[in-house]
C-alpha positions as CSV (number, residue, x, y, z in Angstrom):
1,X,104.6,90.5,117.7
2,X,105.0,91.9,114.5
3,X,104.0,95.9,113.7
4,X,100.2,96.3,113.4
5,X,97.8,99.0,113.4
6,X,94.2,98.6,115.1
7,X,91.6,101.4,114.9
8,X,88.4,102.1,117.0
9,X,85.7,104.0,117.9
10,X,84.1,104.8,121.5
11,X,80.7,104.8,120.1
12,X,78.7,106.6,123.5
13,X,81.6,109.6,122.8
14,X,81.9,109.2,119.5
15,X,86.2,109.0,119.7
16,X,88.3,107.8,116.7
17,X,91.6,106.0,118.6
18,X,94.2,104.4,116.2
19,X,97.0,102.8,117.7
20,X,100.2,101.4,115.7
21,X,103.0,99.7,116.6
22,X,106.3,100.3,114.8
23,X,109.1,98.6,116.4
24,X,110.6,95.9,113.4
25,X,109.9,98.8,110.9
26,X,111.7,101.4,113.0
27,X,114.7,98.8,113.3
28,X,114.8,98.3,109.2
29,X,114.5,102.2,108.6
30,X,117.5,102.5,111.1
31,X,119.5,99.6,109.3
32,X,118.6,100.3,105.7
33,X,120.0,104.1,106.3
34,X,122.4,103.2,108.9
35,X,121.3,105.8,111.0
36,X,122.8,107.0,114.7
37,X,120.6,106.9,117.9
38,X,119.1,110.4,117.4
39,X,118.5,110.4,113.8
40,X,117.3,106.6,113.9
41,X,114.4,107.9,117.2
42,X,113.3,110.8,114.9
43,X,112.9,109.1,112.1
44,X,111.0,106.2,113.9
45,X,109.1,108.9,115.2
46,X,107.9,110.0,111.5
47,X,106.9,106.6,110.5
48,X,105.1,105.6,113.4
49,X,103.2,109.0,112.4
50,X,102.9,108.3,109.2
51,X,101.1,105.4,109.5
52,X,98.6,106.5,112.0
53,X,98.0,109.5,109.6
54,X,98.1,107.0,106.8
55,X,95.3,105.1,108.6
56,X,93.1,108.4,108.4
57,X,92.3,108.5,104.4
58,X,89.7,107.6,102.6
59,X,90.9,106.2,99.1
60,X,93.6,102.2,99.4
61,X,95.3,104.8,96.9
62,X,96.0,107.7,98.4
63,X,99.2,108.6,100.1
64,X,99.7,111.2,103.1
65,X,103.6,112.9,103.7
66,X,105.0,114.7,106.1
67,X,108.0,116.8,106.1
68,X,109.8,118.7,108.5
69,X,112.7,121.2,107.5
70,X,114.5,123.0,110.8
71,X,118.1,124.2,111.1
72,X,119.6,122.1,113.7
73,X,121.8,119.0,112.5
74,X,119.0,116.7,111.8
75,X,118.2,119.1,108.5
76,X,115.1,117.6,108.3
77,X,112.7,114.5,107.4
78,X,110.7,112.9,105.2
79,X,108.1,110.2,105.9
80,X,104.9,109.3,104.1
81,X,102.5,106.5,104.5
82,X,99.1,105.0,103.3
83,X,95.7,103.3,103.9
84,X,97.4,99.8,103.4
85,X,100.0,99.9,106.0
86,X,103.0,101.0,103.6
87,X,105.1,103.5,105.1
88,X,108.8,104.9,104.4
89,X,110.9,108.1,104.8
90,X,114.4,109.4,105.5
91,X,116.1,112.3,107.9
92,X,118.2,114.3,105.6
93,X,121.3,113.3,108.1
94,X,121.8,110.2,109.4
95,X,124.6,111.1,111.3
96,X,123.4,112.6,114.4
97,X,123.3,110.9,117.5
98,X,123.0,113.3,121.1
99,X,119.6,114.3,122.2
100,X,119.5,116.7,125.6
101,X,117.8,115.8,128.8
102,X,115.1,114.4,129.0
103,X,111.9,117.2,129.4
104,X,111.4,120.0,127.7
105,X,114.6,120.6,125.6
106,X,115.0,116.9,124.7
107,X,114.9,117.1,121.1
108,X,116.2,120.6,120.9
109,X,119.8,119.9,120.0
110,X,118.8,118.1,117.2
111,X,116.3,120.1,115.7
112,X,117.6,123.3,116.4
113,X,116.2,127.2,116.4
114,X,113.9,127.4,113.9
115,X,112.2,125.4,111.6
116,X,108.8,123.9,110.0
117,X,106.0,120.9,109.4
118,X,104.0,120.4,106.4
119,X,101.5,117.8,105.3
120,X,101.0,116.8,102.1
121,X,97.5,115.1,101.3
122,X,97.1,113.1,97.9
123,X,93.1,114.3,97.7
124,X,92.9,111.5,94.4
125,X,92.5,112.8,90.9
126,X,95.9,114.4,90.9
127,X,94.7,116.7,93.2
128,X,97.0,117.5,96.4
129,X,96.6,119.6,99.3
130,X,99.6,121.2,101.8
131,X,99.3,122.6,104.8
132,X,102.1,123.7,107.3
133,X,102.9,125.1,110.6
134,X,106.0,126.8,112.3
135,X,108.0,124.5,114.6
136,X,106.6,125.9,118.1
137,X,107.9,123.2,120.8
138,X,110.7,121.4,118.6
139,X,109.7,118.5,118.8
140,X,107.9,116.2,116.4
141,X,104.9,114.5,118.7
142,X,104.2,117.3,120.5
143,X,104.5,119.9,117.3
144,X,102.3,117.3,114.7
145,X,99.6,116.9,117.8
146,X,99.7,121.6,117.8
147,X,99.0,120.8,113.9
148,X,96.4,118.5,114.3
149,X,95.1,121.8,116.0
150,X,95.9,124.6,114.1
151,X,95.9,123.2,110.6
152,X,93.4,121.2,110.4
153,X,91.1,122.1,113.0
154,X,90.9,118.9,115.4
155,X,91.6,118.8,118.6
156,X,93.9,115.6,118.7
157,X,95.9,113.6,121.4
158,X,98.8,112.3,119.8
159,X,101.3,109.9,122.2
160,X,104.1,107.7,121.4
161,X,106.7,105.8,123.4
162,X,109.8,104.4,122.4
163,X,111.3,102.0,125.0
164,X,114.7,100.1,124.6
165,X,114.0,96.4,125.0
166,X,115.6,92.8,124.3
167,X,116.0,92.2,120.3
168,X,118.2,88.9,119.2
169,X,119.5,88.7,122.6
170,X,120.7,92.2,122.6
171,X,119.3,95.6,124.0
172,X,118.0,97.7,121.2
173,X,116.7,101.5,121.8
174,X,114.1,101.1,119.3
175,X,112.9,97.7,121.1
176,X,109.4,99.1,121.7
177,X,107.8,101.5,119.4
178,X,104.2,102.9,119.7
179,X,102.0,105.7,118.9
180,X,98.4,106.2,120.3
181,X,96.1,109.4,118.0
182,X,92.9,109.9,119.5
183,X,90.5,112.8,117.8
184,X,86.6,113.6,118.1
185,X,84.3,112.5,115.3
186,X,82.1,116.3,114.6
187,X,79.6,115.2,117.2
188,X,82.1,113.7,119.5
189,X,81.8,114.6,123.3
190,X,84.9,116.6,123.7
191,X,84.4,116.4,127.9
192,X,84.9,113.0,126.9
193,X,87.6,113.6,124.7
194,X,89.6,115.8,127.3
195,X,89.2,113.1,130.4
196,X,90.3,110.5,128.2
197,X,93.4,112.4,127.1
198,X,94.5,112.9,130.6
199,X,93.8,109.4,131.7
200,X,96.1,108.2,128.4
201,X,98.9,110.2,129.0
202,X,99.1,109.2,133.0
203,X,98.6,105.5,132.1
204,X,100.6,105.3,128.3
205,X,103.9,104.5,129.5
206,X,103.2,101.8,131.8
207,X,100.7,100.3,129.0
208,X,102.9,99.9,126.8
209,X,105.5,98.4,129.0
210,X,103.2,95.6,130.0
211,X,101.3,94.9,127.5
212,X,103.0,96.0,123.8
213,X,104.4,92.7,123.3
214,X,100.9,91.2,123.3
215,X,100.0,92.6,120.6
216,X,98.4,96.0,118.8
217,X,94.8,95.0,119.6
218,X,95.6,93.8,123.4
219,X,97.3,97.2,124.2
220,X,94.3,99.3,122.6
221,X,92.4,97.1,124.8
222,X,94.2,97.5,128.0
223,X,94.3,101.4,127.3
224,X,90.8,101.8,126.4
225,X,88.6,99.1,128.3
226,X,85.3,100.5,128.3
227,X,82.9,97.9,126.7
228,X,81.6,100.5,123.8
229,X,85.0,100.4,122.0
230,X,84.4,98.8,118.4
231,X,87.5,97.5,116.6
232,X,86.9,99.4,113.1
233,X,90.3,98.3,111.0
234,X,93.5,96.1,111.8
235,X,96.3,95.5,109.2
236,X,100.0,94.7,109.5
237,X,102.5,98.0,108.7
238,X,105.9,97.4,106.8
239,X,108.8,99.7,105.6
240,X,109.0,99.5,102.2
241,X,109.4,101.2,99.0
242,X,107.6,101.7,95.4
243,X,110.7,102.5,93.6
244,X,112.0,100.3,90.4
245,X,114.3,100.5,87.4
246,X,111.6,101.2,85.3
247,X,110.6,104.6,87.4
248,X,114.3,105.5,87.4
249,X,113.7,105.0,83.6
250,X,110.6,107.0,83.4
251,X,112.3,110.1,85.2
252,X,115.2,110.4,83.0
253,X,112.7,110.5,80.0
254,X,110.8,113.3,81.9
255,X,114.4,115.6,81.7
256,X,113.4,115.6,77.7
257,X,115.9,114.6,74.8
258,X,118.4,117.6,75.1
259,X,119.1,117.1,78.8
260,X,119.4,113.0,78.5
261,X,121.5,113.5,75.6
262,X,123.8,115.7,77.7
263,X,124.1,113.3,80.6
264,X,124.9,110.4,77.9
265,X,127.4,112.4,76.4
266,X,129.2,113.2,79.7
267,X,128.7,110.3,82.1
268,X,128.1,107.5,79.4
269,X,125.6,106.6,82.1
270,X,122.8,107.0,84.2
271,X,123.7,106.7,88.1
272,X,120.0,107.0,90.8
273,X,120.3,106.7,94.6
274,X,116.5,106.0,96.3
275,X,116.3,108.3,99.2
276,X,113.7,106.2,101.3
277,X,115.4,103.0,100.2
278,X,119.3,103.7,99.2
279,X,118.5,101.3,96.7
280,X,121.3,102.3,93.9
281,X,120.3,101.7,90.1
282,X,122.8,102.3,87.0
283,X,121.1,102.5,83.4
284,X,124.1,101.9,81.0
285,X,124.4,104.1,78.0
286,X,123.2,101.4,75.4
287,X,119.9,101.6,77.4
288,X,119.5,105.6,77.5
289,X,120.8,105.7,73.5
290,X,117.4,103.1,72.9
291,X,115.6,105.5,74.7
292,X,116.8,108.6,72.8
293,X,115.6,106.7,69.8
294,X,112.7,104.9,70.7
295,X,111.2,107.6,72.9
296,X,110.1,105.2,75.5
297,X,111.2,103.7,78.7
């Protein structure tokens, strides 16, 4: 089934649950960056985040990002997503590929001793908003769920599951990808809210190992059966990127005429790597001398 996101409310408890499923984008994110196992899981990780946080704005425009800087050999990541099921990002290394046991120190040897997460909101209008925490349990689900918390002041259950499974005939790690967020409306029942976390977190697992390749809607379904669920929003999520020639274009006019005139005299050309994409563009120097004269991209 191809990635999806489904959102719904329990209307007696008044519960917002969005659930996304991230696999095939996890699986391009990994190949487009070439990423080993550990930087590829983390990464998925993001996304799948991003889009569920994505899912949460008001505005088809505006965009949400999350970054998270720590000093272990992952470096860091960079993910950002939006209301209309676009999502991207990058891990600063794409090299890293042990995680520890599985439990409590899982993620530890790739994120390291010390580090943070920030959120960056697009509020529309050119207005932004950031907000960060300290890295706490090192590691990303259980550290975004203590900012849903601390930051921004909603109690939040935040669940993924990534469970290797048949792709093209082979096994793949990323073979199943989800991510469950459930969070109170400001009259929800948070008894409610509680009882259903622990019910979701005993079941998840097992959900999504039956019933993930049904579907996005069918696994919501099987997790959350009560009859007052109402199906607010479904739309397909893709990896993909916003950059173009013409952007490359527009930021080498942003440098201004002294510094473009510098990098024309000394490189003859213009060379631009997209981090989220590794899409590589080259703007000869014919092109950056009719911008020196014309003014415009």
């Amino acid at each position: 089934m191809p990635d999806e996101l489904v959102s719904g409310l329990l209307k007696a408890s008044d519960l917002r649950l969005v659930l996304a499923t991230t696999g095939d984008l996890s699986r391009q994110a990994r190949a487009t960056h070439q990423s080993m196992p550990a930087s590829a899981a983390l990464l998925s990780q993001g996304l799948t985040a991003a889009a569920l946080m994505g899912s949460l704005r008001k505005g088809t425009d505006s965009r949400i990002n999350v970054q998270l800087e720590c000093d272990g050999p992952l470096r860091g990541l960079f993910v950002d997503g939006d209301a209309n099921g676009v999502v991207r990002g990058y891990v600063k290394n794409t090299l890293v590929e042990y995680v520890g046991t599985e439990g409590k120190y899982h993620w530890r040897p790739v994120l390291g001793n010390k580090g943070f997460l920030s959120v960056l909101r697009d509020q529309g209008g050119g207005e932004y908003y950031r907000s960060s925490v300290e890295l706490e349990h090192f590691d990303l689900v259980a550290d975004l769920e203590r900012y849903f918390h601390q930051s921004d002041q909603v109690p939040s259950h935040l669940l993924m599951a990534q469970l290797p499974g048949p792709v093209d005939g082979q096994e793949d790690a990323l073979g199943t990808v989800v991510g469950l967020l459930v969070q109170p409306l400001p009259d929800g029942d948070r008894e409610a809210f509680k009882a259903l976390g622990t019910r979701l977190r005993a079941q998840f697992q097992t959900a999504v190992q039956a019933h993930a390749q049904d579907g996005a809607l069918t696994l919501l379904r099987s997790l959350v059966p009560e009859a007052d669920l109402e199906i607010m929003s479904r739309y397909p999520l893709r990896f993909t990127c916003s950059c173009s020639r013409d952007r490359v274009k527009l930021a080498l006019l942003a440098m201004g005429r002294e510094e473009l005139a510098d990098l024309l005299a000394k490189e003859g050309q213009a060379e631009a790597t997209c981090q989220f994409c590794t899409t590589r563009y080259v703007i000869p120097g014919a092109e950056i001398q009719r911008m020196l004269v014309e003014g415009t991209a």
